[in-house]
DRENFI-676116 format. One record per residue: x, y, z of N, C-alpha, C in turn; residue in three letters. Coordinates in steps of 0.2 Angstrom, whole numbers, padded with zeros to 4 digits, always signed. Example, Ala and Ser with C-alpha at 12.3 -4.5 7.8 and 13.67 -1.06 7.14 Angstrom:
2
+0066-0028+0039+0062-0022+0039+0066-0016+0039ALA/+0064-0011+0035+0068-0005+0036+0064+0000+0039SER/
This chain:
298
-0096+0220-0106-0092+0214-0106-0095+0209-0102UNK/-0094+0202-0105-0096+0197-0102-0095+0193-0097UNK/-0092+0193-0091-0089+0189-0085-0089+0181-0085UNK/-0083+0179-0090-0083+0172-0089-0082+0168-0081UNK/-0086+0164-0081-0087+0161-0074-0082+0157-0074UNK/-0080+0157-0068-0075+0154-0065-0076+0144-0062UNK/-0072+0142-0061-0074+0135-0056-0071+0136-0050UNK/-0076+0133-0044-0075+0134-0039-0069+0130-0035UNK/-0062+0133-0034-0058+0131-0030-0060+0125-0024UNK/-0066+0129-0020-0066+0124-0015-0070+0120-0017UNK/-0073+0120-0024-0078+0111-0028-0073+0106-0028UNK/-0067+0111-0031-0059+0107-0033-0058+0102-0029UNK/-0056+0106-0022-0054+0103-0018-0056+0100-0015UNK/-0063+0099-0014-0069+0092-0010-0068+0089-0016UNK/-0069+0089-0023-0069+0082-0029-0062+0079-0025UNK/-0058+0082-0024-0050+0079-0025-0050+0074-0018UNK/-0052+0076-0013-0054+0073-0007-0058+0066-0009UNK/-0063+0067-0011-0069+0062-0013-0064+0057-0016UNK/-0063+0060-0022-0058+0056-0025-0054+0052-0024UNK/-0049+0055-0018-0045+0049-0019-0046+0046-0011UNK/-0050+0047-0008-0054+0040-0005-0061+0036-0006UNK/-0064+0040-0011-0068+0036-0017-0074+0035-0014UNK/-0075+0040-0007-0079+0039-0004-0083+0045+0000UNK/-0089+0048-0001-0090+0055+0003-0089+0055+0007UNK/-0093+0052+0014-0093+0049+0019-0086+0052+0021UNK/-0082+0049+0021-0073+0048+0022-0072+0057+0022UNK/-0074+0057+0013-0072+0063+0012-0076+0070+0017UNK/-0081+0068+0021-0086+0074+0024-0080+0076+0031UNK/-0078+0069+0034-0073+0071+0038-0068+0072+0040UNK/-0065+0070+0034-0057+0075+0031-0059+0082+0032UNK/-0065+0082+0028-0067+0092+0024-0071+0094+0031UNK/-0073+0092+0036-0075+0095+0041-0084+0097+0040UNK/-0086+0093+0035-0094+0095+0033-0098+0092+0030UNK/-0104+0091+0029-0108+0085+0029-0106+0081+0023UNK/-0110+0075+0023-0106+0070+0017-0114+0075+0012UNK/-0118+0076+0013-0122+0080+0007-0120+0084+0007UNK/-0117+0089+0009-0110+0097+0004-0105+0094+0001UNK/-0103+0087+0002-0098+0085+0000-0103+0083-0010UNK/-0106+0078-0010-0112+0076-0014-0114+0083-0019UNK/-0115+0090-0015-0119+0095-0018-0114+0098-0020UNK/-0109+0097-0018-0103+0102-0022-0099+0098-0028UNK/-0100+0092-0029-0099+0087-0034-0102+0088-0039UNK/-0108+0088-0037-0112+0085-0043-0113+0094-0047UNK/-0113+0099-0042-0110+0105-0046-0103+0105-0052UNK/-0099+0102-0047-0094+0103-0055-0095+0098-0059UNK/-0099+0093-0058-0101+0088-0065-0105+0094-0068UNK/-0111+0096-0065-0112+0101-0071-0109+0106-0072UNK/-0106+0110-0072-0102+0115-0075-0096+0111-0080UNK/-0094+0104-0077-0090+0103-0083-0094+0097-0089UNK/-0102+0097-0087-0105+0093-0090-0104+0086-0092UNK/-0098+0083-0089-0098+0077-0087-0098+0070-0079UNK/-0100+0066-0081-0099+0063-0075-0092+0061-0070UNK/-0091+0062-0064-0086+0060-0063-0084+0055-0058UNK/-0090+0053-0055-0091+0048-0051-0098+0041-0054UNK/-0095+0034-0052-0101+0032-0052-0104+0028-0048UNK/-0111+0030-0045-0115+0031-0041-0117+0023-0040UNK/-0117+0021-0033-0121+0014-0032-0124+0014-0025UNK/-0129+0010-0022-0129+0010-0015-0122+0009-0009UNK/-0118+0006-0014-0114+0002-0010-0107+0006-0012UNK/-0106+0008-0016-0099+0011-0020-0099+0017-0024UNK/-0095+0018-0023-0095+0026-0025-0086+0023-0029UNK/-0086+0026-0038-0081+0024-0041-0080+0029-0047UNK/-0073+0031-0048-0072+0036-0053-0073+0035-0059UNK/-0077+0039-0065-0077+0038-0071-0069+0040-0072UNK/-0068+0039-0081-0062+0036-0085-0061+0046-0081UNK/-0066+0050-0083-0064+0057-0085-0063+0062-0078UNK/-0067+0056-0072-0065+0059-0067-0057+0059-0061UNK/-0055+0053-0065-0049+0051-0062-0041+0053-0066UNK/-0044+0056-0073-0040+0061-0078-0040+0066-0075UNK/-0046+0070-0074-0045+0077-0068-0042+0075-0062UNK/-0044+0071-0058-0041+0070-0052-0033+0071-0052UNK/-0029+0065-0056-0022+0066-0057-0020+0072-0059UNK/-0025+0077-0064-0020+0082-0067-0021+0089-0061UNK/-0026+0088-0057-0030+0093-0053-0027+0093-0046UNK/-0027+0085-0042-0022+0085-0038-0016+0089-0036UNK/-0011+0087-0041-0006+0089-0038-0005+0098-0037UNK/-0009+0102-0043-0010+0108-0042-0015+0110-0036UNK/-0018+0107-0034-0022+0109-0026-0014+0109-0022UNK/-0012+0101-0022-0004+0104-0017+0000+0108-0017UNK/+0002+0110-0022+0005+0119-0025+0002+0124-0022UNK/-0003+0122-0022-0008+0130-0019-0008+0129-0010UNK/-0010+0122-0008-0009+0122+0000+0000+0124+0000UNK/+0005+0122-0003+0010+0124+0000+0012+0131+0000UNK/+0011+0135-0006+0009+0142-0006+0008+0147+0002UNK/+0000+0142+0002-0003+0147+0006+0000+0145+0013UNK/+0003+0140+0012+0005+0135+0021+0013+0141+0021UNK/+0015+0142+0017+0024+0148+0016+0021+0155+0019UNK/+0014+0155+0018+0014+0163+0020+0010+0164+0027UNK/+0010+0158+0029+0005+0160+0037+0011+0160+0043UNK/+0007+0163+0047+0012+0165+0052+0015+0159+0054UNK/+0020+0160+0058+0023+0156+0065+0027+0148+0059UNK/+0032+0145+0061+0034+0139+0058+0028+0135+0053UNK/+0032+0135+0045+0028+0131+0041+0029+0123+0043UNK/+0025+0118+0042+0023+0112+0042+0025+0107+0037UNK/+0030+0105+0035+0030+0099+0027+0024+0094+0030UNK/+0021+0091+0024+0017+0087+0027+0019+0081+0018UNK/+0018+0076+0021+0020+0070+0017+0017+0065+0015UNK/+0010+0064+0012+0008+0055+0010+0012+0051+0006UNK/+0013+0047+0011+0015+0041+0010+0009+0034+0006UNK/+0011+0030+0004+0005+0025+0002+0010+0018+0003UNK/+0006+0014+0007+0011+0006+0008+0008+0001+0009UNK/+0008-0002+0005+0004-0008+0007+0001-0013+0012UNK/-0003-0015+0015-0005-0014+0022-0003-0019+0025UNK/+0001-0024+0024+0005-0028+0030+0013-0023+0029UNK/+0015-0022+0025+0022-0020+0027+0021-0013+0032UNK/+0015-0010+0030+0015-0005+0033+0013-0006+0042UNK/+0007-0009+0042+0008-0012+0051+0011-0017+0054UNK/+0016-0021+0051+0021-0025+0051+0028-0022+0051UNK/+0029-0018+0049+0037-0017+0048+0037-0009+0046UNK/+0034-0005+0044+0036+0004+0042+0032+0006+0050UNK/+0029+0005+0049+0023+0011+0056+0027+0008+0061UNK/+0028+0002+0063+0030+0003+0071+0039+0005+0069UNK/+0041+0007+0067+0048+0011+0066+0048+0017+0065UNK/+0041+0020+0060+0041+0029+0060+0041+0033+0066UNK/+0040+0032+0070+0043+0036+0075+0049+0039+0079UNK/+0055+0036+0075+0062+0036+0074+0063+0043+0070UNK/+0060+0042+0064+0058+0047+0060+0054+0054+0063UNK/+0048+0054+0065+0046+0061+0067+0048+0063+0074UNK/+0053+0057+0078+0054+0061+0085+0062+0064+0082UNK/+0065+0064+0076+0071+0067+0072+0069+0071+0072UNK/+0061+0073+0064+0059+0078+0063+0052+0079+0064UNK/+0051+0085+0071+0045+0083+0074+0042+0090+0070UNK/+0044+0093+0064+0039+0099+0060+0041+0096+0054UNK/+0039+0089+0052+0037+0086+0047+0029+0082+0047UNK/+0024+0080+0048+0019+0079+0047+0020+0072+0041UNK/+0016+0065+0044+0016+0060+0038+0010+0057+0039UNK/+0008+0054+0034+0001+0055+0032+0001+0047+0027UNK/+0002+0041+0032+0001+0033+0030-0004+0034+0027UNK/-0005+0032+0020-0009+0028+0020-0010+0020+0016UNK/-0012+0015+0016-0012+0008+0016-0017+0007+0010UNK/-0015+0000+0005-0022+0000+0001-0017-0008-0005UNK/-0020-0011-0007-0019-0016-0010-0017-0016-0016UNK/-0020-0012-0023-0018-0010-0027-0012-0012-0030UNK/-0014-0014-0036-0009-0016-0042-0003-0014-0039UNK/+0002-0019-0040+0008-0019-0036+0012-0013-0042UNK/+0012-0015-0048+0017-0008-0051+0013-0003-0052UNK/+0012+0001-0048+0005+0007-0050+0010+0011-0044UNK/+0009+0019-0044+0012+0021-0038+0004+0027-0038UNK/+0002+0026-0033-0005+0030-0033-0002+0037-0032UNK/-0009+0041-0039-0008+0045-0040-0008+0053-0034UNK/-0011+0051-0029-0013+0055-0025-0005+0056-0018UNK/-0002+0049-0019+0004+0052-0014+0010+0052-0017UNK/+0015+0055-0012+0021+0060-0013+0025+0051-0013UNK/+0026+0049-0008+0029+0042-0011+0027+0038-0007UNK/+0028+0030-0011+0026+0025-0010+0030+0020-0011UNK/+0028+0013-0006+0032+0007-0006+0026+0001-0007UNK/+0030+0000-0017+0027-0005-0021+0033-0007-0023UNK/+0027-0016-0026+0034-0020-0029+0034-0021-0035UNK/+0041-0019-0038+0041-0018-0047+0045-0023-0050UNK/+0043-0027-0053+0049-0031-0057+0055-0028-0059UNK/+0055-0022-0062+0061-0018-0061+0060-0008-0060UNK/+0063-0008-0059+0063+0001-0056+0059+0005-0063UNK/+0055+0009-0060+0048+0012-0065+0054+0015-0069UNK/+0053+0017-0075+0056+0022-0078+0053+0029-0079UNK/+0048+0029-0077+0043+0036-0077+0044+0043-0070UNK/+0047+0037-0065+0047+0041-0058+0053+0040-0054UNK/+0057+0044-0051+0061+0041-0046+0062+0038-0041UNK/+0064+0033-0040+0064+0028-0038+0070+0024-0035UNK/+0070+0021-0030+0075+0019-0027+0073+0012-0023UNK/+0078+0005-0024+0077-0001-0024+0078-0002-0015UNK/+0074-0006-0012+0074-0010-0004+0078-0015-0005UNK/+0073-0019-0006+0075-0027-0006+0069-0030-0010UNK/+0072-0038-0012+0069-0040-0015+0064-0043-0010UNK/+0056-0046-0014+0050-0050-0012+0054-0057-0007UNK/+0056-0059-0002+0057-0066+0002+0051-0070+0004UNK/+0047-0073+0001+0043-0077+0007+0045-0085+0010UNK/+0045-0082+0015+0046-0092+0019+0039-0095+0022UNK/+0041-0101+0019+0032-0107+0020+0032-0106+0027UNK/+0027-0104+0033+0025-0104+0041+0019-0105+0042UNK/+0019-0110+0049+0012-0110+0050+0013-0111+0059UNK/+0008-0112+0061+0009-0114+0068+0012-0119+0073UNK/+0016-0118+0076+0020-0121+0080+0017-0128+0080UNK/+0010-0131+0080+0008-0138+0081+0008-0140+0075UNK/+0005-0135+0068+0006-0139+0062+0013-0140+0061UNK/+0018-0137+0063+0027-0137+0063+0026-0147+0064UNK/+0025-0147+0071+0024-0153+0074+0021-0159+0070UNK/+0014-0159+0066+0013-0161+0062+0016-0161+0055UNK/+0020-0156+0052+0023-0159+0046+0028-0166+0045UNK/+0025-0168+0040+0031-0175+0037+0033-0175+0031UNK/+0039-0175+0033+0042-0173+0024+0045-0180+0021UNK/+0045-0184+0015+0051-0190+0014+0052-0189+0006UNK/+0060-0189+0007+0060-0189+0002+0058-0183-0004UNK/+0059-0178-0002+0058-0171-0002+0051-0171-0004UNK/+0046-0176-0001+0038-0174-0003+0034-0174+0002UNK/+0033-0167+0002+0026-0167+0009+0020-0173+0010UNK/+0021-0176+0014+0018-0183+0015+0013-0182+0020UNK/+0012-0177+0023+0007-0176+0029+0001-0169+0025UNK/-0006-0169+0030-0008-0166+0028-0006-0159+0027UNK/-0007-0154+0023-0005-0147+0021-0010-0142+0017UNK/-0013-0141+0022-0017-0135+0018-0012-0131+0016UNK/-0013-0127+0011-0010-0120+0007-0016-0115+0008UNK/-0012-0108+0013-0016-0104+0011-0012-0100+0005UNK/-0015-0096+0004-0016-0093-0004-0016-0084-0005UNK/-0012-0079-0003-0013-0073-0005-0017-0073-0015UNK/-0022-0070-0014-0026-0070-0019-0021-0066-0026UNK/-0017-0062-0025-0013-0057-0030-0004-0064-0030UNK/-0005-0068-0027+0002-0072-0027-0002-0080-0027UNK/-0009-0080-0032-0009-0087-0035-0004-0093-0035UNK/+0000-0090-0038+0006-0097-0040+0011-0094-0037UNK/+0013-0094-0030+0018-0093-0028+0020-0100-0025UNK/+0015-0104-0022+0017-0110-0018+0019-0114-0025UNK/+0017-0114-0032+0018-0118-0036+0027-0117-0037UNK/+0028-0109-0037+0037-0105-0037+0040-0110-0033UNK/+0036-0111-0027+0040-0110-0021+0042-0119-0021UNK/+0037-0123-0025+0042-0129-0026+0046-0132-0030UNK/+0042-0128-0036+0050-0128-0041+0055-0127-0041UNK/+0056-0123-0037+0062-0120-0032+0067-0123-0030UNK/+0063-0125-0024+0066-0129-0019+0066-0137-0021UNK/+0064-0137-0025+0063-0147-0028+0061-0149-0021UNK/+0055-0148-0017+0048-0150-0012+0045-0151-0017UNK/+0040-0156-0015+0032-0158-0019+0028-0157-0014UNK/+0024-0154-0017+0018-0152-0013+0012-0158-0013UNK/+0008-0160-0008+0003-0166-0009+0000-0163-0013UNK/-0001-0170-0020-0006-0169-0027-0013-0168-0024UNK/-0017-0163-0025-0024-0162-0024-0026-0160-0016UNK/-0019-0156-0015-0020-0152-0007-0024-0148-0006UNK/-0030-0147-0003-0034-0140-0002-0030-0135+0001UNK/-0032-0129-0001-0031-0122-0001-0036-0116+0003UNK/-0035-0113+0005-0037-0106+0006-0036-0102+0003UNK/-0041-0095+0001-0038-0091-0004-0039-0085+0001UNK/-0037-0081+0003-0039-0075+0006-0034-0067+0002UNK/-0038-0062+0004-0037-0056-0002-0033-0052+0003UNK/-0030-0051+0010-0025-0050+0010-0020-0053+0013UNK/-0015-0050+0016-0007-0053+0019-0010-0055+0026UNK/-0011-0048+0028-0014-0050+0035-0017-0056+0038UNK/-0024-0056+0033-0028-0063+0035-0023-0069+0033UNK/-0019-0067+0028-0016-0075+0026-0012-0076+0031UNK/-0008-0072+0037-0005-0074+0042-0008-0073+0049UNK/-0013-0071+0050-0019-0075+0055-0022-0082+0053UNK/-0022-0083+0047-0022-0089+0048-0019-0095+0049UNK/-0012-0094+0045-0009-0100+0049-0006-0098+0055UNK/-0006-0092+0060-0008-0091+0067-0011-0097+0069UNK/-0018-0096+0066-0023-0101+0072-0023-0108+0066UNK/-0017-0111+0064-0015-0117+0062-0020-0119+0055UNK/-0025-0116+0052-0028-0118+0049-0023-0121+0039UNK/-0017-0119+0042-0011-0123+0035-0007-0120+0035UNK/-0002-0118+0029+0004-0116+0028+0002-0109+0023UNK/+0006-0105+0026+0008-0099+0022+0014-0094+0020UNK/+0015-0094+0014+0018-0091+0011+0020-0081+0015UNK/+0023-0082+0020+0022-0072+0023+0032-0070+0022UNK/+0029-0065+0021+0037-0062+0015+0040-0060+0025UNK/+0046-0060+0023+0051-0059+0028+0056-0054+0024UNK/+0059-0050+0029+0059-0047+0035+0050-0047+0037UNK/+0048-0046+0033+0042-0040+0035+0040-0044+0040UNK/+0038-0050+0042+0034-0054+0046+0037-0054+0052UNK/+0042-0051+0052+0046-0052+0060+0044-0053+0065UNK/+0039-0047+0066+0036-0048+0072+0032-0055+0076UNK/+0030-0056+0068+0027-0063+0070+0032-0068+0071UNK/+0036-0070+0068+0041-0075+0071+0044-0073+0076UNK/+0045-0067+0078+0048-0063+0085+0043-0067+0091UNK/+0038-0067+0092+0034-0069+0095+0032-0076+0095UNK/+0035-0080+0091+0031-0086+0089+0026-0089+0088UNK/+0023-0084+0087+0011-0086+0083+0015-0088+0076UNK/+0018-0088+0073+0020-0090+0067+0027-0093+0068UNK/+0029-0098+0066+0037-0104+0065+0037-0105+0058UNK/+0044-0104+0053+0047-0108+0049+0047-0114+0047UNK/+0044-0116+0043+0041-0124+0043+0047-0127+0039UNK/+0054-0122+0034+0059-0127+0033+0064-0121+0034UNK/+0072-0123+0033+0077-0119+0034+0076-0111+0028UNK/+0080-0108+0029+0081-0102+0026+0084-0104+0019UNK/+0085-0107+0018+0086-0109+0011+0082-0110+0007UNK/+0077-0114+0010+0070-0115+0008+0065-0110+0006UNK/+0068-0103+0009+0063-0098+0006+0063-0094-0002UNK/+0056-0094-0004+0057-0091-0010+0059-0083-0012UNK/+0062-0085-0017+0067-0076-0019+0060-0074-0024UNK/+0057-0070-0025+0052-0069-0030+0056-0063-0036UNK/+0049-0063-0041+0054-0058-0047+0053-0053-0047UNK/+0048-0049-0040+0050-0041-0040+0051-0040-0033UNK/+0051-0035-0034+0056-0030-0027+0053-0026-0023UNK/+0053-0023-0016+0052-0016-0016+0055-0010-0017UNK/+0052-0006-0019+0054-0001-0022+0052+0006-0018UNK/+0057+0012-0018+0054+0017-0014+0053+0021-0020UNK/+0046+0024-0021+0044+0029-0027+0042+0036-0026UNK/+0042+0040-0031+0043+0046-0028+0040+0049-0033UNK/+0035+0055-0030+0030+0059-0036+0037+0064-0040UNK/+0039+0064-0046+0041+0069-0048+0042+0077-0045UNK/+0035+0080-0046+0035+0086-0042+0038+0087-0039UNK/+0040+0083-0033+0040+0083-0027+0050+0079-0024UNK/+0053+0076-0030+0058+0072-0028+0065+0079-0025UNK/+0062+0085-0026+0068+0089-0024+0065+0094-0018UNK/+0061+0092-0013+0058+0094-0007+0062+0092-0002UNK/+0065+0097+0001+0070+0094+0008+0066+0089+0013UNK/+0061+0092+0013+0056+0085+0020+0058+0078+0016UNK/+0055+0078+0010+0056+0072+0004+0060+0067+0004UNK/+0065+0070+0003+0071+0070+0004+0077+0065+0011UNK/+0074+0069+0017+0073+0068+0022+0073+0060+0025UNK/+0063+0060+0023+0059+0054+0023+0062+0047+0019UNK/+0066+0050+0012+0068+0045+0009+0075+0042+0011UNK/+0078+0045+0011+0086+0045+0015+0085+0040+0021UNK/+0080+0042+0026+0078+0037+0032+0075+0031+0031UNK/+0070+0031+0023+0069+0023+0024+0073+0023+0019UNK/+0079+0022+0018+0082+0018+0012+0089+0015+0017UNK/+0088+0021+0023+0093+0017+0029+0088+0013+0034UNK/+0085+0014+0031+0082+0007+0040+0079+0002+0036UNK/+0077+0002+0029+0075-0006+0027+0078-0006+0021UNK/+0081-0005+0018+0086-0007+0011+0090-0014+0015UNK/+0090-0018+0010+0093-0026+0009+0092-0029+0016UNK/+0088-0025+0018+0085-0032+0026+0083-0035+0023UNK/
């Protein structure tokens, strides 16, 4: 009798590491071992499964269609199997939680209040992780995540925040510098530009019946962040979604350039989202309950 060969669990689970940070490097020191064991045990399950699952550049490392097909369907069975064996080891088990949020709400508004949460429950473990990604997409590799949906996914369980706010701010001397007449910006006004919210300044006059100066320059920057360091250090006006900016208006590196009224409502919301598998996990559970009470309808 013939001994059908098996696939190696631990392949599995350095792909699934690589995977969903898409990078060995990263993945050598999550796995605790060189970024070439991480490479040579890859390129082993490409051959056994004799497909490609990554593609290879100097600069990037990026999933084939059929590696990110394994990835989702292989992932969540590795987690089954760590909480298995995490049930049967000695001394109090550990829930552990990724989360996925987008990167200004997350260093702006979720992280500095998660500590509310684990000084509650200090044998839950959470696991931020931050990334840009397609606003309705809930990334396959965490348990839940805070994206915005035009309306609530129908695929996964989910639970509504609040909607998208942003208010036009810039720096305290641009404030000084604005001239408005006659509801039309009459002084100079750069636009800075989140790159995924193109036409939000164009919303944000339609709106408010403001004219924006015909043939005003622009900035275009790809995240939230840079777009409210810049109008920090005055370089024009930016569109930074509130509550989440608080800090910054807390402080004043950032001013409201017109009244609260003047802020734009947008047409999606955030959403708290939740892996299936997992929506009936007491930690889960927990986590969700605490942010649906500390940031719901701020």
């Amino acid at each position: 009798m013939v001994a059908t060969p098996t696939t190696s669990l631990r392949g599995l689970r350095t792909f699934c590491v690589a995977a969903r940070y898409e990078n060995f490097s990263t993945a050598s020191e999550v796995l605790f071992i060189t970024p070439s064991a991480v490479s040579h045990q890859v390129k082993s399950l490409e051959q056994e499964l004799g497909e490609q699952l990554f593609v290879r550049s100097k600069r990037d490392l990026k999933l084939t269609d059929t590696g990110r097909t394994l990835y989702e369907e292989v992932s969540p069975l590795i987690d089954q199997l760590n909480a298995i064996v995490a049930r049967h080891k000695k001394g109090a088990a550990r829930a552990t939680i990724r989360i996925s949020v987008q990167p200004f709400f997350a260093s702006e508004y979720f992280v500095p209040r998660l500590s509310e949460f684990t000084e509650q429950h200090p044998d839950i473990d959470i696991q931020v992780g931050t990334s840009d990604e397609s606003a309705e997409k809930h990334p396959p590799d965490a348990d839940l995540s805070v994206r915005l949906f035009k309306s609530a996914p129908q695929d996964m369980p989910s639970r509504l925040l609040f909607p998208l706010r942003m208010a036009p701010a810039g720096s305290p001397d641009f404030l000084k510098r604005l001239k408005i007449r006659n509801n039309e910006i009459v002084s100079d006004f750069p636009m800075i530009v989140h790159e995924s919210l193109r036409n939000a300044w164009k919303q944000w006059s339609e709106a408010t019946g403001i004219h924006l100066p015909e043939g005003g320059k622009s900035i275009r920057l790809d995240s939230m962040i840079a777009v409210v360091r810049a109008a920090q250090r005055g370089l024009g006006a930016a569109l930074v979604p509130v509550p989440i900016g608080k800090l910054w208006f807390d402080e004043g590196s950032v001013v409201a350039l017109f009244d609260k009224d003047k802020e734009l409502v947008a047409d999606v919301s955030y959403y708290l989202v939740c892996r299936k598998d997992r929506a009936k996990d007491p930690s889960i559970m927990l986590l969700q309950d605490w942010i649906v009470q500390t940031f719901k309808d701020h």
